[in-house]
TILO-162839 format. One record per atom (N, C-alpha, C): x, y, z; atom name. Coordinates in steps of 0.05 Angstrom, whole numbers. Layout:
N
x/y/z/site
X/Y/Z/CA
...
***
This chain:
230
x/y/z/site
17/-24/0/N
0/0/0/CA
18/25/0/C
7/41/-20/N
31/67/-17/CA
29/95/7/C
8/85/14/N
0/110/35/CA
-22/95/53/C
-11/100/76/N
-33/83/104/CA
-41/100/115/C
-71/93/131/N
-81/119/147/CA
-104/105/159/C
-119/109/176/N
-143/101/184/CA
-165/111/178/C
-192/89/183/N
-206/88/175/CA
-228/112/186/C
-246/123/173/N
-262/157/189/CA
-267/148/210/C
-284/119/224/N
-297/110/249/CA
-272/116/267/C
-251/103/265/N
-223/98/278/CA
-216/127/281/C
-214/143/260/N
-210/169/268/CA
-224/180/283/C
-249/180/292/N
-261/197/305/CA
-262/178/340/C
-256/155/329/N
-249/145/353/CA
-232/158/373/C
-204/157/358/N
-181/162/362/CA
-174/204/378/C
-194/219/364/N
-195/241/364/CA
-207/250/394/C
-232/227/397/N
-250/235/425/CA
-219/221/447/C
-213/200/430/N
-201/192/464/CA
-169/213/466/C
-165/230/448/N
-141/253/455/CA
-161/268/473/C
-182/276/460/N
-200/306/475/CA
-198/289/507/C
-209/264/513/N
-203/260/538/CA
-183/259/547/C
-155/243/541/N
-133/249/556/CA
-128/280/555/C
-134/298/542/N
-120/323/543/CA
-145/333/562/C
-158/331/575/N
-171/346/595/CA
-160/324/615/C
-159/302/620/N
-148/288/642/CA
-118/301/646/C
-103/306/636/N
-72/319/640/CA
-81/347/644/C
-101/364/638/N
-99/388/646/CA
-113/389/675/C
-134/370/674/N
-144/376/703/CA
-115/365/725/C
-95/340/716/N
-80/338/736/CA
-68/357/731/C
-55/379/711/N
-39/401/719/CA
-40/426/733/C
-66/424/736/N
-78/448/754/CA
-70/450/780/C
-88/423/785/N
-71/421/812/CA
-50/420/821/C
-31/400/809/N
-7/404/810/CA
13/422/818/C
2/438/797/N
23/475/792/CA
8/490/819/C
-14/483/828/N
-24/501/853/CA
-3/491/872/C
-5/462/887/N
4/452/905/CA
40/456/897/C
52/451/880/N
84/446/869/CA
88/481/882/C
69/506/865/N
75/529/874/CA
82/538/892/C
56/526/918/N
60/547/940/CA
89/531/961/C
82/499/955/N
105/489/967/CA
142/488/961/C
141/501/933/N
162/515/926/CA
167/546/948/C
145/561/936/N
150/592/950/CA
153/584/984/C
143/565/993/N
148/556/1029/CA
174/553/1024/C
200/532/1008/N
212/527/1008/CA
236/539/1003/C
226/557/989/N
250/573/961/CA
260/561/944/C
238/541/934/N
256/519/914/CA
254/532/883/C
270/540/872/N
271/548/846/CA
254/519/827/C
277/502/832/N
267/469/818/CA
237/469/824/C
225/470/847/N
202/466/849/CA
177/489/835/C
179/505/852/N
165/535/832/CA
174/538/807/C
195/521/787/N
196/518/762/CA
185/490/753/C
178/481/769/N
161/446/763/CA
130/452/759/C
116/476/783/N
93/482/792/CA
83/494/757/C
105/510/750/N
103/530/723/CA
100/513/703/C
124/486/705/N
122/476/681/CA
90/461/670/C
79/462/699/N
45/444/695/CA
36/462/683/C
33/491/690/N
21/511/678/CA
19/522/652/C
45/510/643/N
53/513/616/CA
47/482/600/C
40/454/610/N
34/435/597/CA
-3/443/598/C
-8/456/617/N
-39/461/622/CA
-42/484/585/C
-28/505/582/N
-34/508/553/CA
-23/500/532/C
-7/474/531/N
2/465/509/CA
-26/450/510/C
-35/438/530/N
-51/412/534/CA
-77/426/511/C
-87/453/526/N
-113/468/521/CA
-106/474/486/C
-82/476/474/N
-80/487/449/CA
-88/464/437/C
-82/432/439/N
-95/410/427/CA
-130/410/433/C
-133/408/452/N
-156/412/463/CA
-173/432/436/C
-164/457/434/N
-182/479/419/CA
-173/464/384/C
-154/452/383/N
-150/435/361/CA
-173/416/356/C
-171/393/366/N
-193/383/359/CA
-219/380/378/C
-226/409/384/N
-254/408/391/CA
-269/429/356/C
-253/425/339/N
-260/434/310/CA
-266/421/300/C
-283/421/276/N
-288/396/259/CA
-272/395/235/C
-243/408/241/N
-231/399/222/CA
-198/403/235/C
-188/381/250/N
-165/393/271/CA
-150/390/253/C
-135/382/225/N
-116/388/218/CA
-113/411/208/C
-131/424/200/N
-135/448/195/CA
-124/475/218/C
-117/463/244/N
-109/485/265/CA
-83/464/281/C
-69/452/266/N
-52/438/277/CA
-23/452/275/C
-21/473/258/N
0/493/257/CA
-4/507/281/C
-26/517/281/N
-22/539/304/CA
-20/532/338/C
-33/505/343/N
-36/483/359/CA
4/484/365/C
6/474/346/N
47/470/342/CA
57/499/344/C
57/509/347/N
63/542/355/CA
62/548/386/C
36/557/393/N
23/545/426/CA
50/526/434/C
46/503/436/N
69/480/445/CA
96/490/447/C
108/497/423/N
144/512/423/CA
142/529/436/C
130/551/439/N
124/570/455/CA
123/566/486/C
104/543/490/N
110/539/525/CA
129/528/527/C
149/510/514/N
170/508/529/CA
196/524/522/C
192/545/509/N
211/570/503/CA
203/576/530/C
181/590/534/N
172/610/559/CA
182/595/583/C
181/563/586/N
195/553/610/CA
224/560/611/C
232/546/589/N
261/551/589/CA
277/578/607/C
266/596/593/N
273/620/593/CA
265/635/629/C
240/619/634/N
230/628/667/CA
250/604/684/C
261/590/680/N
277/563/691/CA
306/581/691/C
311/580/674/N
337/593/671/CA
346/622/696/C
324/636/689/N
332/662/708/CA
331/656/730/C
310/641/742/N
311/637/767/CA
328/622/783/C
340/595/761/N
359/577/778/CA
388/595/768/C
394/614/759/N
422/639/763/CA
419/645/785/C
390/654/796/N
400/679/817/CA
398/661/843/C
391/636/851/N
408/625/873/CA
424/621/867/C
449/616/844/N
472/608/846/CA
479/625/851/C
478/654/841/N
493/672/839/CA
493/685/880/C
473/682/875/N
470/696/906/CA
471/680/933/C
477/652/925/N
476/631/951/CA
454/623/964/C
421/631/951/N
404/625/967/CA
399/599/970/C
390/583/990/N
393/552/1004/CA
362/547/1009/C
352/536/989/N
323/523/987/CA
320/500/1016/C
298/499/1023/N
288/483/1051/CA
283/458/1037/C
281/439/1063/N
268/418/1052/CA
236/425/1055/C
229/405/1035/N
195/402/1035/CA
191/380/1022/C
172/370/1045/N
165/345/1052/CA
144/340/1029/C
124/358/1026/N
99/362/1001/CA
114/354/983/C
127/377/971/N
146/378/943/CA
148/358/937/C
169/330/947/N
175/306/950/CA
154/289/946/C
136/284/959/N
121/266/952/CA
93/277/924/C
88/297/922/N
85/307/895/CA
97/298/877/C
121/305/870/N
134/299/850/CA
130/277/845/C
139/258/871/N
142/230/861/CA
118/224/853/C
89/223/861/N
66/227/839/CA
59/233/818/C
77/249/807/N
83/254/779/CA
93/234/767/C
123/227/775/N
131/210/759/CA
122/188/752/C
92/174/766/N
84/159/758/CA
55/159/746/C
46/185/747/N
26/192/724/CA
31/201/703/C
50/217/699/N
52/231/669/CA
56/217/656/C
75/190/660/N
88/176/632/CA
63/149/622/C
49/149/639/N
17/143/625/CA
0/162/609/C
1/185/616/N
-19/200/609/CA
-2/210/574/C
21/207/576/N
36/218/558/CA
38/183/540/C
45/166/535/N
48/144/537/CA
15/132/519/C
-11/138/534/N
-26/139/522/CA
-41/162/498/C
-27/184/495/N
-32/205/477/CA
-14/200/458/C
13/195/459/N
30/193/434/CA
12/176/414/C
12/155/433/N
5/129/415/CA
-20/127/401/C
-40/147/412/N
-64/159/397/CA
-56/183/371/C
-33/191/378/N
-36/214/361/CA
-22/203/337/C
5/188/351/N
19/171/325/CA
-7/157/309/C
-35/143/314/N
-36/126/297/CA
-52/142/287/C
-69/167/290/N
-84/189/281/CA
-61/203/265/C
-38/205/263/N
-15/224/243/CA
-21/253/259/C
-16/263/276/N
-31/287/287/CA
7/291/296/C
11/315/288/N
39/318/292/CA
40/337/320/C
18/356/337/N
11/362/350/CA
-2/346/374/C
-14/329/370/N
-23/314/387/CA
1/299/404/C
23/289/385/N
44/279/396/CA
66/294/411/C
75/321/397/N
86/334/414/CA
81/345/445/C
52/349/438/N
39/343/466/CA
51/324/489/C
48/311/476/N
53/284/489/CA
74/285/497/C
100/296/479/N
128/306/494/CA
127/314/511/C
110/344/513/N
105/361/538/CA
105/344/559/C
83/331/559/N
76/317/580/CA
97/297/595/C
111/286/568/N
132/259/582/CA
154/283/595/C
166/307/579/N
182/331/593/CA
175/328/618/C
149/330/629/N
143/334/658/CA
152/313/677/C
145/290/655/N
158/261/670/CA
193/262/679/C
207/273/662/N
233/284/666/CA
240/296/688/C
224/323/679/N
224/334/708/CA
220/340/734/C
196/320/738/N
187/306/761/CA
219/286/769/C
223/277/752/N
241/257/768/CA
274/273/771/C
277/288/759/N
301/310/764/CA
296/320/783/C
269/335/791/N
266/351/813/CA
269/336/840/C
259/307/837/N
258/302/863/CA
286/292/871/C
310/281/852/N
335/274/858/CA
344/301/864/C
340/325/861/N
349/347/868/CA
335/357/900/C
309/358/906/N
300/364/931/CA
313/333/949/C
317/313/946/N
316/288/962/CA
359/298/966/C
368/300/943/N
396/314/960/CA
395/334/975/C
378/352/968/N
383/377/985/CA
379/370/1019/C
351/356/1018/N
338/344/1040/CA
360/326/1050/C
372/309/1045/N
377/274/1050/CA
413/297/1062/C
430/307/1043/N
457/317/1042/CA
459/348/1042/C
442/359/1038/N
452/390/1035/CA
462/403/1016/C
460/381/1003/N
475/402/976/CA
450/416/961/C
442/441/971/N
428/466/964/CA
431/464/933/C
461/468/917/N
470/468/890/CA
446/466/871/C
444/435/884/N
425/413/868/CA
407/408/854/C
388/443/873/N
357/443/862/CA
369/462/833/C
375/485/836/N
381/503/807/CA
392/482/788/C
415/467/796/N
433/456/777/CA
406/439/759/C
385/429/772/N
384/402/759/CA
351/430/739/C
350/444/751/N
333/461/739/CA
342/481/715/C
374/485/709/N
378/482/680/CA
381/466/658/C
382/442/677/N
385/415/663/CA
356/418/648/C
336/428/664/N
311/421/650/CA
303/446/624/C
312/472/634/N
317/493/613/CA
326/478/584/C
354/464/579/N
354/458/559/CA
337/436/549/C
331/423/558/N
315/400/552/CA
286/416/535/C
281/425/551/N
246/450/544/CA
260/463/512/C
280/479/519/N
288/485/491/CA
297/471/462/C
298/440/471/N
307/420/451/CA
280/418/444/C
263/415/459/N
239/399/458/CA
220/431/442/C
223/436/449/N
209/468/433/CA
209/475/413/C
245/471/399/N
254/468/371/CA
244/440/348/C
229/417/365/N
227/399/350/CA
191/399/346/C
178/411/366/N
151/419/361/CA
153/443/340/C
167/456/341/N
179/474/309/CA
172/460/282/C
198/439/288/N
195/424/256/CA
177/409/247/C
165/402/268/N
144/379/267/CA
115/394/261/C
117/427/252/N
105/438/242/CA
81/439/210/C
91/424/201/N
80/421/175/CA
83/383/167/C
92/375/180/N
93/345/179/CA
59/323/193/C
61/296/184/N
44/290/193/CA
19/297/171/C
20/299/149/N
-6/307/143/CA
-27/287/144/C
-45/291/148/N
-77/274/150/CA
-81/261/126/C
-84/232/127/N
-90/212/102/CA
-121/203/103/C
-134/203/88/N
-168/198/88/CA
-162/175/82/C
-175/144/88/N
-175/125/62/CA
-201/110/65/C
-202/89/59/N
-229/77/52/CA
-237/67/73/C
-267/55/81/N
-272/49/105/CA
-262/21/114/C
-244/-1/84/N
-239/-24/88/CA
-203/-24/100/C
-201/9/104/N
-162/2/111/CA
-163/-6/137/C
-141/-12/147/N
-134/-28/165/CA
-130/0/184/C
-150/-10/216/N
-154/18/233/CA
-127/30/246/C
-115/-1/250/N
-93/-8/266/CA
-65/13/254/C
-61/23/233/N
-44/30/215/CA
-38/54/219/C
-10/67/215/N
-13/96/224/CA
-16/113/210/C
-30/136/208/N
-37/165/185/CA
-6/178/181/C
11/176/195/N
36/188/187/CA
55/173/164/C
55/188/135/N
65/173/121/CA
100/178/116/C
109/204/138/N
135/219/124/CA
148/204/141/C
146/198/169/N
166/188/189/CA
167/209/204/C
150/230/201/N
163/252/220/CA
146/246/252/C
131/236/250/N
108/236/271/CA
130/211/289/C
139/191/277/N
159/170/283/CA
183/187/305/C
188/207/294/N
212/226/303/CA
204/238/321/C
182/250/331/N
164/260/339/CA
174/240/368/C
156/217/367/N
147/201/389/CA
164/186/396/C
188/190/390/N
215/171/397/CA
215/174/432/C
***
């Protein structure tokens, strides 16, 4: 077959169950970024009040898919959807960055917090489902947005587990360092990941085919959606 794609039923299958995971990951990022926030600002954790942010910012990558396909025609707003996305993790990057300078620069010594810690670790074991189950919807839908999403989301998985090897030293050894250091670690990461919701801009286009193709098969015919969800 020279071009694979699924079938309309399968597509619209495939489309309702993104619209639900992407309100299930925004309702968990809500909370999240409330609770991560204020137990950051108790703490002075840069890592943390940049974890709280980063929900805030998967909460409108999440909502730009969301206004994607609550259209009746989402490839039609899947550029601008992919725009939204690079954008939040530029804007992290860039809020990550300043803040984990100015405790290095200035010596400030983040507390332990006991919240923070067990938060996070809650994260690490929801996001890489929630993310985990959207790739794999969007890969077989060809939705080049839907997947980067899904980056976002696994990003959080990252950073959930950075953050907490960073608060669990600070807590466990003292090394203060730990929280900023591992919080530019995540600056670049947001900015790798920002540049490839870029390219992944015009890729992925939407294949229609007959109602007898195989549902199972993926709409991405370039490999980029493949690149995408690696």
């Amino acid at each position: 077959m020279s071009s694979v794609g699924t079938a309309p039923e399968r597509r619209a299958l495939l489309r309702r169950r993104i619209r639900w995971l992407v309100a299930a990951t925004i309702t968990y990022n809500v909370v999240e970024a409330v609770v991560a926030i204020a137990a950051g600002t108790i703490a002075s954790s840069v890592a943390l009040i940049g974890f709280g942010l980063d929900s805030l910012i998967e909460v409108s990558s999440a909502a730009a898919v969301a206004w994607q396909f609550a259209g009746p025609d989402p490839e039609r707003r899947e550029k601008v959807a992919l725009r939204v996305i690079a954008g939040s993790f530029f804007a992290l990057a860039a809020y990550v960055t300043v803040e984990a300078l100015r405790p290095l620069v200035a010596g400030d010594h983040p507390d332990h917090s006991s919240v923070g810690i067990v938060l996070v670790a809650i994260s690490v074991v929801v996001m890489p489902v929630l993310s985990w189950a959207q790739r794999r919807a969007g890969r077989e839908l060809g939705s080049a947005s839907a997947v980067a999403d899904s980056k976002q989301t696994l990003l959080c998985t990252y950073l959930s587990a950075a953050v907490l090897i960073g608060l669990v030293l600070n807590s466990a050894l003292g090394w203060w360092w730990a929280d900023p250091v591992v919080a530019l670690g995540l600056a670049a990461v947001a900015i790798r990941e920002g540049r490839e919701a870029l390219r992944g801009e015009t890729c992925c286009p939407p294949v229609h085919l007959d109602e007898d193709d195989a549902p199972g098969e993926t709409g991405c015919t370039d490999g980029c959606c493949t690149e995408l969800g690696r």
